[in-house]
TIVEX-157985 format. One record per residue (C-alpha): residue number from 1; residue in one letter; x, z, y. Coordinates in pm, 1 decimal. Layout:
N
<node num="NUM" residu="a" u="X" w="Z" v="Y"/>
...
This chain:
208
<node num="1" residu="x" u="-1781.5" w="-272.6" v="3326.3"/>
<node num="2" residu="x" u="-2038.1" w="-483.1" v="3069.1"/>
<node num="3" residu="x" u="-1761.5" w="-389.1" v="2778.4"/>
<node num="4" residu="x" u="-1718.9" w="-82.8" v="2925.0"/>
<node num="5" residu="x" u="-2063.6" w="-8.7" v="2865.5"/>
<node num="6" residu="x" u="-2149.2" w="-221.4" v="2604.1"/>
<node num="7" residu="x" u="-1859.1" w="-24.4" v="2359.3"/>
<node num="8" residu="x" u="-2038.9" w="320.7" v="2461.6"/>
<node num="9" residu="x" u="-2305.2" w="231.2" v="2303.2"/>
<node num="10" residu="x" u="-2202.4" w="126.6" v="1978.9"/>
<node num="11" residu="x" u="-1980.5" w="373.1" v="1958.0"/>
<node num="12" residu="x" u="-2293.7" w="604.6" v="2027.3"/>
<node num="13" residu="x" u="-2555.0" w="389.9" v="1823.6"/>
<node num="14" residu="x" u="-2775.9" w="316.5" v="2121.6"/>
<node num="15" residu="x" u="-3000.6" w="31.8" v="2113.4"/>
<node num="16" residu="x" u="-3276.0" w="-152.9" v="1918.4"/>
<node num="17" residu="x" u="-3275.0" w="-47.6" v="1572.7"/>
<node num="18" residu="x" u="-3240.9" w="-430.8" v="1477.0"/>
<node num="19" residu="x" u="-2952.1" w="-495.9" v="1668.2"/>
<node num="20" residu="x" u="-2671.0" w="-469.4" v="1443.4"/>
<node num="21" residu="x" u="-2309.2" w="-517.4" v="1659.5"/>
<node num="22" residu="x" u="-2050.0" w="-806.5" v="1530.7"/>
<node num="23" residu="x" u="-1730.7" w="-710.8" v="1393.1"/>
<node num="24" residu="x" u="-1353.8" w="-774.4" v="1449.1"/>
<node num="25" residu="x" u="-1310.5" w="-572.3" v="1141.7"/>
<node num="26" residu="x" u="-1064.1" w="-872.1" v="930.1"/>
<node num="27" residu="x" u="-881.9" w="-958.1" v="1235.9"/>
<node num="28" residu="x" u="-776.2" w="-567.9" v="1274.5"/>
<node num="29" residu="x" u="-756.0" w="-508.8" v="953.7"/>
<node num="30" residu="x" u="-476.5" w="-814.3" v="899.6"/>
<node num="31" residu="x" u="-314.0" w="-662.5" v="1226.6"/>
<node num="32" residu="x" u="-250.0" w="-309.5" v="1157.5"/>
<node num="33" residu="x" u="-63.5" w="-467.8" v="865.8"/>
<node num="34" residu="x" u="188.5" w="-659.5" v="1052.3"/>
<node num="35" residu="x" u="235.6" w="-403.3" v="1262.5"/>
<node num="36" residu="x" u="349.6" w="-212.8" v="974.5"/>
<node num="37" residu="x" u="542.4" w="-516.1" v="819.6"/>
<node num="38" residu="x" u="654.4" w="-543.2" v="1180.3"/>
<node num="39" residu="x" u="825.3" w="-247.8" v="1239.7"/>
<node num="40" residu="x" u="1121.5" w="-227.0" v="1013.3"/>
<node num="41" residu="x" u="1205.7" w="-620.4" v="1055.4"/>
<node num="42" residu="x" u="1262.6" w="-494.3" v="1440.5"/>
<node num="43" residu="x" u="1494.1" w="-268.0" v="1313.0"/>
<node num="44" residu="x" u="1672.3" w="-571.5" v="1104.5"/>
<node num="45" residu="x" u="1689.3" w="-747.5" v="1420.3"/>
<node num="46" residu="x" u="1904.2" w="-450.3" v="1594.5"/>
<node num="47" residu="x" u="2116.3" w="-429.3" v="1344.8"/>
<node num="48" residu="x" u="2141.4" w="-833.4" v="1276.2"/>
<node num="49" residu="x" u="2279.7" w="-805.6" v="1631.3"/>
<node num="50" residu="x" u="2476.5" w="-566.9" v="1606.2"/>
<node num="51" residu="x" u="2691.9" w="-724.2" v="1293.1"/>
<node num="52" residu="x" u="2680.2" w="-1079.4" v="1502.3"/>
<node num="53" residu="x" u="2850.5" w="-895.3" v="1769.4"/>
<node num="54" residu="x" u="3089.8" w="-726.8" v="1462.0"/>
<node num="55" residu="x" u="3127.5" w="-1048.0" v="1314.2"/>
<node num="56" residu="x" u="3247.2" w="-1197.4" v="1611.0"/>
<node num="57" residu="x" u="3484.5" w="-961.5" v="1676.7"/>
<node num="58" residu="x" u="3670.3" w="-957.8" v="1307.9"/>
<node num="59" residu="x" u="3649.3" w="-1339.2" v="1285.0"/>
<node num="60" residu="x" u="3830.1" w="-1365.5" v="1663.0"/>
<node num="61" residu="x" u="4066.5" w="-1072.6" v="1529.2"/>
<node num="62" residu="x" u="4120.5" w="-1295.6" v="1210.0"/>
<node num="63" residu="x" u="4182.3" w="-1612.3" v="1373.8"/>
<node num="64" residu="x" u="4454.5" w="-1439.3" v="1629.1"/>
<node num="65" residu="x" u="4626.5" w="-1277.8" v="1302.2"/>
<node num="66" residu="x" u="4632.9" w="-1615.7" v="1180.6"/>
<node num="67" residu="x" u="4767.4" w="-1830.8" v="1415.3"/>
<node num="68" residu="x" u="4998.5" w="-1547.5" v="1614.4"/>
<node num="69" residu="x" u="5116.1" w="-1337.8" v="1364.0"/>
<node num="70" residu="x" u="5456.6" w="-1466.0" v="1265.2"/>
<node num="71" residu="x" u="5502.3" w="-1398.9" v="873.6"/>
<node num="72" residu="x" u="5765.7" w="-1172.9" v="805.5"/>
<node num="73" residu="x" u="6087.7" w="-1230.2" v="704.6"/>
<node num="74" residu="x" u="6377.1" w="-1075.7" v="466.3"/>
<node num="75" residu="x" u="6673.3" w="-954.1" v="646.5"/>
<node num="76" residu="x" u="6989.8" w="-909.9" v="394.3"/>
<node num="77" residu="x" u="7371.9" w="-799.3" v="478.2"/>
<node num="78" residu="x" u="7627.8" w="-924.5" v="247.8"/>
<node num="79" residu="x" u="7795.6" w="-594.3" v="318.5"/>
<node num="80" residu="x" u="7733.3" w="-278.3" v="580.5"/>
<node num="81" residu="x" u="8013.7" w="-408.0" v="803.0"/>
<node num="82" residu="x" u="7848.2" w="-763.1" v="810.3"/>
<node num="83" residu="x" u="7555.7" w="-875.3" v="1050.9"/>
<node num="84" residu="x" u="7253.4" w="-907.4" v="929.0"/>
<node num="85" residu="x" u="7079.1" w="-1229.5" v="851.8"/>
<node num="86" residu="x" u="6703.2" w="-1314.0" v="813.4"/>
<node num="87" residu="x" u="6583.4" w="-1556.1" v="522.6"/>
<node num="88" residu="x" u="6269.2" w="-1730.8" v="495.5"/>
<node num="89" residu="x" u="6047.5" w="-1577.5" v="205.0"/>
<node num="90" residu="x" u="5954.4" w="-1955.8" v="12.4"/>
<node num="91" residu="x" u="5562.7" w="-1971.7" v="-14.7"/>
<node num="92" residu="x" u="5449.7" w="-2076.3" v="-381.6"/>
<node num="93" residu="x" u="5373.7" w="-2416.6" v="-410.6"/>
<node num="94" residu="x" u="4986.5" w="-2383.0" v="-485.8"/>
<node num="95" residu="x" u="4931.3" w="-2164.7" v="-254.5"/>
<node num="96" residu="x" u="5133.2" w="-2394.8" v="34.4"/>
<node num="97" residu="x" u="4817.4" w="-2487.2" v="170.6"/>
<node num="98" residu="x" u="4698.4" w="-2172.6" v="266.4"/>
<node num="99" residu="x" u="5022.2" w="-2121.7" v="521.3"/>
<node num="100" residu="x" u="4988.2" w="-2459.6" v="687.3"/>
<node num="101" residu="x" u="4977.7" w="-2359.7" v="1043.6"/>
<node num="102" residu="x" u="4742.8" w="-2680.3" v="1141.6"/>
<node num="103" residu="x" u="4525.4" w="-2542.2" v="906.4"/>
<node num="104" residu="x" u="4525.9" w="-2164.5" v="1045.7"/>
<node num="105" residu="x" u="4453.9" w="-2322.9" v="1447.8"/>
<node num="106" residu="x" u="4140.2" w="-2489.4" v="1297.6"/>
<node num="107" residu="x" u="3995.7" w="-2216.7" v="1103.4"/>
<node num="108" residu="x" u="4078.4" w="-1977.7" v="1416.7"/>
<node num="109" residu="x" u="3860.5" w="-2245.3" v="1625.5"/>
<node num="110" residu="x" u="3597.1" w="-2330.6" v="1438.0"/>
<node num="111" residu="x" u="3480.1" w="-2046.1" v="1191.1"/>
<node num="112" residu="x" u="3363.6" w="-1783.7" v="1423.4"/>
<node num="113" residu="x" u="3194.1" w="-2020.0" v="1625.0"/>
<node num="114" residu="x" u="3030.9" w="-2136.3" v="1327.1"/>
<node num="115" residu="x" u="2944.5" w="-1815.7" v="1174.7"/>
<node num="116" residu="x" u="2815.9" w="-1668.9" v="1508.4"/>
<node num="117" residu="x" u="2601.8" w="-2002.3" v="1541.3"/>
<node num="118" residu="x" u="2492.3" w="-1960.0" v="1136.1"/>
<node num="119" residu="x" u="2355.9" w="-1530.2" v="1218.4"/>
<node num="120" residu="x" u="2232.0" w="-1645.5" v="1573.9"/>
<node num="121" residu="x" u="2005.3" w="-1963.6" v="1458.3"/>
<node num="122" residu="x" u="1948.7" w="-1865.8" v="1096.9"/>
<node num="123" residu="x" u="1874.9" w="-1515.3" v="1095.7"/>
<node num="124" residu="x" u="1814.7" w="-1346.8" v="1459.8"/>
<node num="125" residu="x" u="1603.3" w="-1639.3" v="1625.5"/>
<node num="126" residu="x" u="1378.2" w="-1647.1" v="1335.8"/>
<node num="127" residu="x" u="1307.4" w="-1308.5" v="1310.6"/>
<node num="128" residu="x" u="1232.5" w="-1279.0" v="1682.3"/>
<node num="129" residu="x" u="1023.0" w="-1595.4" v="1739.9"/>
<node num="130" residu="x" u="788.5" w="-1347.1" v="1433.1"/>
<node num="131" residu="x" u="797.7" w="-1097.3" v="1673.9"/>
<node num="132" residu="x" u="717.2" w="-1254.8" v="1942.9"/>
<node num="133" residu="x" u="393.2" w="-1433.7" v="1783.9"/>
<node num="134" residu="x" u="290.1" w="-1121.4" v="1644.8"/>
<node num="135" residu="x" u="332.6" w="-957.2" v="1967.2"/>
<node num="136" residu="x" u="94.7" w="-1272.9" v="2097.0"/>
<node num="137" residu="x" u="-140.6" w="-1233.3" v="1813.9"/>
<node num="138" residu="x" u="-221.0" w="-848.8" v="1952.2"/>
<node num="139" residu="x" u="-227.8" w="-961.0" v="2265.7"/>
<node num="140" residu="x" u="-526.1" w="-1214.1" v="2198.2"/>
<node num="141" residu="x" u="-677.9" w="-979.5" v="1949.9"/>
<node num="142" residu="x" u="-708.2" w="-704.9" v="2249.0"/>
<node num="143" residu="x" u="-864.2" w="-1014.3" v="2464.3"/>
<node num="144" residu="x" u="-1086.3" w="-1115.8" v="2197.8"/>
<node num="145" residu="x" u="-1205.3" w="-722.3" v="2153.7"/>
<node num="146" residu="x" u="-1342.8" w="-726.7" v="2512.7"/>
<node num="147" residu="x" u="-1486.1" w="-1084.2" v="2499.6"/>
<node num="148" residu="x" u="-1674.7" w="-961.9" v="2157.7"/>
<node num="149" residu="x" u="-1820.6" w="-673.1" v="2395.3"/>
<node num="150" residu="x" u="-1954.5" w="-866.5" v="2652.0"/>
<node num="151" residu="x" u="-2142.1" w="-1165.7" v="2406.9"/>
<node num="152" residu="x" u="-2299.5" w="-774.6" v="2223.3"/>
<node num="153" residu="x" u="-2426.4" w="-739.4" v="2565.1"/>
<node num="154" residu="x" u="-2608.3" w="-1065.0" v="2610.8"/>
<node num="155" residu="x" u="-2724.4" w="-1068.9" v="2227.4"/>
<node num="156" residu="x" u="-2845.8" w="-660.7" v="2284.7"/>
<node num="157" residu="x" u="-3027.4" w="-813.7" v="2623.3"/>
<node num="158" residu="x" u="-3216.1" w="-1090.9" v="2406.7"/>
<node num="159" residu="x" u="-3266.7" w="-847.0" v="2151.8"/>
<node num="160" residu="x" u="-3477.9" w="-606.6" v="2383.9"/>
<node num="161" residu="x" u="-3566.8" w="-910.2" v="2549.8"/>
<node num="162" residu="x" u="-3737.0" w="-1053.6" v="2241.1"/>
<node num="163" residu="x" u="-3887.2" w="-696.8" v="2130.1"/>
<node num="164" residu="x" u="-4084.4" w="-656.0" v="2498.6"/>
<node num="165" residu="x" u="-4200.7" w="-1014.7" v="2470.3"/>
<node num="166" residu="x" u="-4350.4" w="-909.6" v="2100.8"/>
<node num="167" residu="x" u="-4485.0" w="-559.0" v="2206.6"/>
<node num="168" residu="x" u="-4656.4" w="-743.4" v="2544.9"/>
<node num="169" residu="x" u="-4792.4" w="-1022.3" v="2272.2"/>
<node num="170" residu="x" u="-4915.9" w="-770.4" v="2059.9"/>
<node num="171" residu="x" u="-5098.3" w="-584.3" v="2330.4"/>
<node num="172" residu="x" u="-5289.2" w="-883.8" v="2546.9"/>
<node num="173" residu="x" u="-5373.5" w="-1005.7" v="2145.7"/>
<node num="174" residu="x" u="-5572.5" w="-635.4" v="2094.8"/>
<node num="175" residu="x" u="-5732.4" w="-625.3" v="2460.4"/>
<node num="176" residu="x" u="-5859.0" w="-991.3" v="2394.7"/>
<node num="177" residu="x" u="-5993.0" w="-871.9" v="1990.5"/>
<node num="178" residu="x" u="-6132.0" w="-558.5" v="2212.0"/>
<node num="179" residu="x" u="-6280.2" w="-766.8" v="2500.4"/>
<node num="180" residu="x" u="-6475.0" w="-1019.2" v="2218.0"/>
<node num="181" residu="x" u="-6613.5" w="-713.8" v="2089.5"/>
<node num="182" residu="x" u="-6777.5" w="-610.0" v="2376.9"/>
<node num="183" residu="x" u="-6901.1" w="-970.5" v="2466.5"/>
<node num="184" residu="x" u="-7112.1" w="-946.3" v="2165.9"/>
<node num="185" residu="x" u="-7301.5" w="-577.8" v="2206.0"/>
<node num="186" residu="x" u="-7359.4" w="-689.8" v="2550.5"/>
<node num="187" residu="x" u="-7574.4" w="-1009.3" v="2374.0"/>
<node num="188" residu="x" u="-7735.6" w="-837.2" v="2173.7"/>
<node num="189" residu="x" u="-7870.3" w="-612.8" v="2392.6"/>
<node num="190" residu="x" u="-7966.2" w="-828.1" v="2690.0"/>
<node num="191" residu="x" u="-8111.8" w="-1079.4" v="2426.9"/>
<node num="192" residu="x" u="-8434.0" w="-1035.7" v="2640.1"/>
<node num="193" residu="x" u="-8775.8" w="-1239.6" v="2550.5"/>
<node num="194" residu="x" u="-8558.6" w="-1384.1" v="2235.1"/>
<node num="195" residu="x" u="-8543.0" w="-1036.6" v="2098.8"/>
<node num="196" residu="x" u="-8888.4" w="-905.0" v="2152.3"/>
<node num="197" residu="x" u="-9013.7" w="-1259.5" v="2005.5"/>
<node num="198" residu="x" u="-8822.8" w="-1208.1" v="1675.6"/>
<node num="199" residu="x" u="-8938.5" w="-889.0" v="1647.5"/>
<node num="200" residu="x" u="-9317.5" w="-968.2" v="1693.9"/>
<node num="201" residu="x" u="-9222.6" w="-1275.7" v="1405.7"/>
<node num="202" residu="x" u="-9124.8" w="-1014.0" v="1219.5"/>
<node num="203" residu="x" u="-9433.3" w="-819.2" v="1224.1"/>
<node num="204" residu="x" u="-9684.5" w="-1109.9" v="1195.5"/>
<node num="205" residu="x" u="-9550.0" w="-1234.4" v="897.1"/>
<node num="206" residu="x" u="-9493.5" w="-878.9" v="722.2"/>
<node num="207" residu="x" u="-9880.9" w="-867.2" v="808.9"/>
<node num="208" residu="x" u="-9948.4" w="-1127.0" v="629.7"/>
């Protein structure tokens, strides 16, 4: 209810005209920026998941090609009334490796593990542990908005505080000046016998 209260008035310019509010203005400022830096890397991250999920599914497609997909062979007839025969196609030499089955059963095993591992830890964790911090950083910014309020309050109460104690100073210092003032008419004139015997001083010697 203080904040409440306490945000009216600034926002109205209420108060003792040497009471000047404190500011949040950097901290907003640096915000409203990542929120706009902030909005198209959470459109990255939708679509970082959606091509790990694509990913995932060529690489497993890949690897079953590989490692169930017989290779073709070339079926020849010596003649039309002969059966048919299949022959092996021969696999060039430098490229031998690349048709080693042992070879095909690992790649099928490990790469899409590794690549879904790479996007998941490299790329989509990083981007959302940013998110979530700068979703923490508003968070505390929106705390530390209504905490700013309420220490306004207590420096606006000192403030008017402070300005009563001066104005009540100032007044007991002019009814004091006033009240020494009087003290002294009153003196002079209840002076009594002291009076009347300067004044006959006076005479005598301005007879003389």
């Amino acid at each position: 209810m203080e904040a409440l209260a306490e945000r009216v008035r600034q926002a109205l310019g209420l108060g003792h005209e040497s009471f000047v509010p404190s500011s949040l203005e950097a901290q907003d400022a640096t915000l409203k920026e990542l929120d706009v830096f902030a909005a198209p890397l959470r459109d990255m991250l939708k679509a970082t998941e959606h091509f790990h999920d694509d990913t995932k599914e060529l690489l497993d497609a890949s690897a079953k090609y590989v490692t169930d997909a017989p290779f073709p062979r070339m079926w020849v007839q010596a003649s039309p009334t002969e059966p048919a025969t299949a022959l092996d196609i021969p696999v060039p030499a430098d490229q031998a490796a690349w048709f080693d089955a042992e070879l095909h059963q690992a790649q099928a095993e490990t790469v899409p593990a590794a690549v879904g591992y790479a996007i998941k830890h490299e790329l989509v964790r990083p981007i959302k542990m940013w998110l979530l911090t700068h979703d923490v950083a508003k968070s505390s910014l929106s705390s530390l908005e209504s905490r700013r309020l309420h220490y306004d309050a207590q420096r606006r109460k000192l403030v008017q505080e402070a300005g009563a104690a001066a104005k009540a100073a100032g007044a007991s210092k002019a009814s004091t000046s006033e009240a020494a003032g009087g003290a002294a008419q009153v003196t002079l004139v209840t002076a009594g016998p002291d009076l009347a015997q300067l004044q006959e001083d006076a005479a005598a010697t301005s007879s003389k």
